[in-house]
N, C-alpha and C positions, 0 to 999 in steps of 0.2 A: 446346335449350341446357341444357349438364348440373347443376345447383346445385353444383357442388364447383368450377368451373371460372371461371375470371373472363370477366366482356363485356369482346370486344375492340372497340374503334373503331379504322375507321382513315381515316386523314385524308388525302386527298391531293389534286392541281389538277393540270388541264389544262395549268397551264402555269408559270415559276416568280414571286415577284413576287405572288401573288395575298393572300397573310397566313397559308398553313398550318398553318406552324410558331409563330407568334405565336396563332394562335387554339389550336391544339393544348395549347401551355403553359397558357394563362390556363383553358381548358377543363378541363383536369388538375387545376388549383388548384382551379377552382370546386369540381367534384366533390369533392377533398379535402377542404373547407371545410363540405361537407355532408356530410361522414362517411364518404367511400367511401374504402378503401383501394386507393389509386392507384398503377399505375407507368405513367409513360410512356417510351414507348420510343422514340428518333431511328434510324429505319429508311432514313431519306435517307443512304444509307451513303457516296454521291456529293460530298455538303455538308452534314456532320451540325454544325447549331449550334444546336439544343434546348437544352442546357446555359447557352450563354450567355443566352439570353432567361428561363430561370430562375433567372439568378444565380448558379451553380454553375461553379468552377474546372474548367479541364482533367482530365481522370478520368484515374485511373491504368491502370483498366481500364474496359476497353468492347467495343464487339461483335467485333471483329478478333479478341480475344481469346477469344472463345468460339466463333467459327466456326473459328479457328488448333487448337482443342480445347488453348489454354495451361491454359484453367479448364475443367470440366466442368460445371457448370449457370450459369443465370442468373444464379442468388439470387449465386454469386459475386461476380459486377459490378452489383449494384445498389448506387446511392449516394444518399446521403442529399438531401434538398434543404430549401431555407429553410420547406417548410408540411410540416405534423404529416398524414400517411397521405397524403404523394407521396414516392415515390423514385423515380429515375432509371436510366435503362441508357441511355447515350449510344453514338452511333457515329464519335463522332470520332476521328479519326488512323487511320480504315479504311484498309488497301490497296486500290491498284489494283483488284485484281483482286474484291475485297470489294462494289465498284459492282455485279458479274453474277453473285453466288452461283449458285453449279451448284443443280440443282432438288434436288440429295437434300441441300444445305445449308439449301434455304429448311424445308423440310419438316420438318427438324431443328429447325431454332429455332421454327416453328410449334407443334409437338410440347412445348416448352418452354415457350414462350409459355404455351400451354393448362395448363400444368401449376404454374402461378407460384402463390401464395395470397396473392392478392389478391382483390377487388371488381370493378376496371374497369384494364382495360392499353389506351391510346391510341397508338397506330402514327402517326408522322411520317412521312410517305411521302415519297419522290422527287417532285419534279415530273416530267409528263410519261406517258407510258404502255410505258415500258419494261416486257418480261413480267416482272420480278421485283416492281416496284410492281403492276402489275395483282393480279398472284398472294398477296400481300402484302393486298390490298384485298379479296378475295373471299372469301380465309381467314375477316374479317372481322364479326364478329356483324351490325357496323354499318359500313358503304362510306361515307364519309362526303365530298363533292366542294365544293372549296370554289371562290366564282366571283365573280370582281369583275364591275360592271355596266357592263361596256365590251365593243364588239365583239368584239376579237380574243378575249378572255377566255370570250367565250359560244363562240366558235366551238371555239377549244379543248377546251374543255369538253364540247361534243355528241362533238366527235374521242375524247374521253378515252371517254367512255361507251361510244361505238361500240365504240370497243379492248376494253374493260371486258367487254361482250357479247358478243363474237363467242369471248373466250378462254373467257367464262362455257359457251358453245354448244357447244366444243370437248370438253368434257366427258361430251357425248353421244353422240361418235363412238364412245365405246368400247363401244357396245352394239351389237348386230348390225344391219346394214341400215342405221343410219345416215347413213354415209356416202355410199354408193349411192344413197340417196333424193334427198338434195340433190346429189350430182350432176347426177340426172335432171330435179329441177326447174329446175336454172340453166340445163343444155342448151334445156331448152324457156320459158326464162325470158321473154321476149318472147310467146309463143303463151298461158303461163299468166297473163302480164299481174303476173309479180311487179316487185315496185317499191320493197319495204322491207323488213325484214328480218321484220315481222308477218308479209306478206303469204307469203313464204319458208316459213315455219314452217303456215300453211294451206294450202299446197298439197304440203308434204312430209308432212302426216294425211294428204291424197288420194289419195298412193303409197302410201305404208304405215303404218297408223293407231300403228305401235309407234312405228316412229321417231316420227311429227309428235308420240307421248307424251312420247316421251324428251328430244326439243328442249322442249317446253312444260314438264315438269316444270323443267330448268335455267333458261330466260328468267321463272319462275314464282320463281324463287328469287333473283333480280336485281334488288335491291329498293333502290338504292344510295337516300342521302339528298343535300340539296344546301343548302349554306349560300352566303347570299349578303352577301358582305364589302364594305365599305367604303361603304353603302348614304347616297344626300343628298337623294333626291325621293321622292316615290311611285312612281311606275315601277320605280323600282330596288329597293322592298320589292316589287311584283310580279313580280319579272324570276322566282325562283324558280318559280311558281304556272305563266309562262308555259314555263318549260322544262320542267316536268314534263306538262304538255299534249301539248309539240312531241312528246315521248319517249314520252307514252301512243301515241299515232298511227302515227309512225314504228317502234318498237321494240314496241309491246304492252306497255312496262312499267309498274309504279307506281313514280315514284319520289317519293318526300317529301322536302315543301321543311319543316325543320324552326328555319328561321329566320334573320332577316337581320342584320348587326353595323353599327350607324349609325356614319359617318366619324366621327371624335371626334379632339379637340386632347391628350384625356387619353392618348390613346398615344403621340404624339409626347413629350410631357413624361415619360413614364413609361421613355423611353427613354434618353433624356437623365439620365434618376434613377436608371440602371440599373437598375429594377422591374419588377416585372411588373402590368400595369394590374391586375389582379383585386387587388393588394396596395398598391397606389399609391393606387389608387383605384376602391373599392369599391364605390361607389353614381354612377360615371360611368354615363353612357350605353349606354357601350362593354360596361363590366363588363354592366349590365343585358340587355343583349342575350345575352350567354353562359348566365347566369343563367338565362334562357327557354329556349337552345337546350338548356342539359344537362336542363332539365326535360324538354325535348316528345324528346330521345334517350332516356330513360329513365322511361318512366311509370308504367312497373311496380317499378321499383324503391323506390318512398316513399321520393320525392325531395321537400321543401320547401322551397321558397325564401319 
């Protein structure tokens, strides 16, 4: 990662409903509040409402307007918001056609993205695993997967990963033999006894030690983290710990559980006060729990809470 460049996180769920865009914001502020120069960006181009959970009016300008090339850079459309080192680039009032940016659009604003001057830019992702959010996510310094402690949400959730990995994998095709490798090992998949996507990637080393390199260097760089939102028991501050297990096994990867957000009445209220809890209420629960995450996302950065 280049010192001239900002860390990007980016935030997204399995599924929609989960709190991304609420933990996103409040997340943004924290960091602001401890010195980073922040922008966060609403990249749910689908249902961009990052804005409102910061307090911030309809924008004049926003992404449509920079992928339409009306403005030519970011910095154009960045807006101010109510905390000292966050501003905003909102994606509301996107077009249609704005929800499936063509790949040399994503790549573009990627490109921009990286070239912002700031500290920390935080990506509001789509729900779901559409290729533009996966794409969006892996760009990513930080993948960041957010997951309520409820079934369908976990299941999602592994779904989203799996997406997340397999586009990660695809990356490897571009180097020679490749492809041919894991065809050969799925043809024989049954006889080689493959059964996860681990197991896949050890027996395409057996065919040809370049490819099984070339997939392991990509699944080696798939490092997503996972917050676990709306947490009321014990169990559900473990649920994290226990999905990063299931995903060591299954997929060979690490992923870090960098921390859980306990249910709290202070969002409800804080929503109702049109605030954003981290400004509502600072030393909630809720807040406290962000406060820990943006530490253990950035520990190299001399972050104090």
């Amino acid at each position: 990662m280049g010192k001239n460049r900002p860390i990007i996180l980016g935030i997204g769920g399995g599924k929609g409903g989960v709190g991304k865009t609420v933990i996103t914001a409040n997340l943004s502020i924290c960091l602001a509040q401890m010195g980073k120069r922040c922008v966060a960006i609403d990249a749910d181009l689908g249902g961009a409402n990052l804005h409102t959970v910061l307090g911030v009016a309809g924008p004049d300008l926003t992404l449509s307007d920079f992928m339409r090339r009306t403005v030519s850079s970011l910095s154009d459309i960045l807006m101010p918001t109510p905390f000292r080192n966050l501003r905003l680039i909102s994606g509301s009032r996107a077009l249609m056609e704005m929800a499936n940016p063509k790949h040399s659009q994503k790549e573009k604003l990627i490109r921009h993205i990286m070239d912002l001057d700031v500290d920390v830019v935080l990506l509001d992702l789509g729900s779901g695993s559409a290729f533009n959010t996966l794409d969006f996510l892996l760009a990513a310094d930080e993948g960041i997967l957010v997951v309520l402690p409820e079934p369908t949400s976990v299941e999602n959730a592994y779904h989203f990963i799996k997406a997340a990995f397999y586009r990660k994998l695809k990356k490897a095709t571009k180097h020679s033999g490749v492809a041919e490798a894991i065809d050969q090992a799925m043809e024989e998949k049954v006889a080689r006894g493959i059964q996860s996507p681990r197991t896949l990637i050890s027996n395409v080393w057996k065919i040809n030690p370049e490819a099984g390199q070339a997939l392991q260097d990509e699944a080696d760089d798939f490092r997503p983290n996972i917050i676990v939102n709306q947490t009321r028991k014990f169990d559900d501050i473990n649920l994290g710990k226990d999905i990063a297990l299931a995903c060591k096994d299954y997929f060979g990867i690490t992923i870090r559980y960098v921390g859980h957000v306990e249910e709290d009445n202070s969002l409800r209220e804080a929503v109702r006060l049109r605030k954003a809890v981290m400004e509502a209420f600072p030393f909630s629960p809720f807040a406290n729990s962000i406060k820990a995450i943006a530490k253990n996302l950035l520990p190299k950065e001399g972050i104090s809470i």
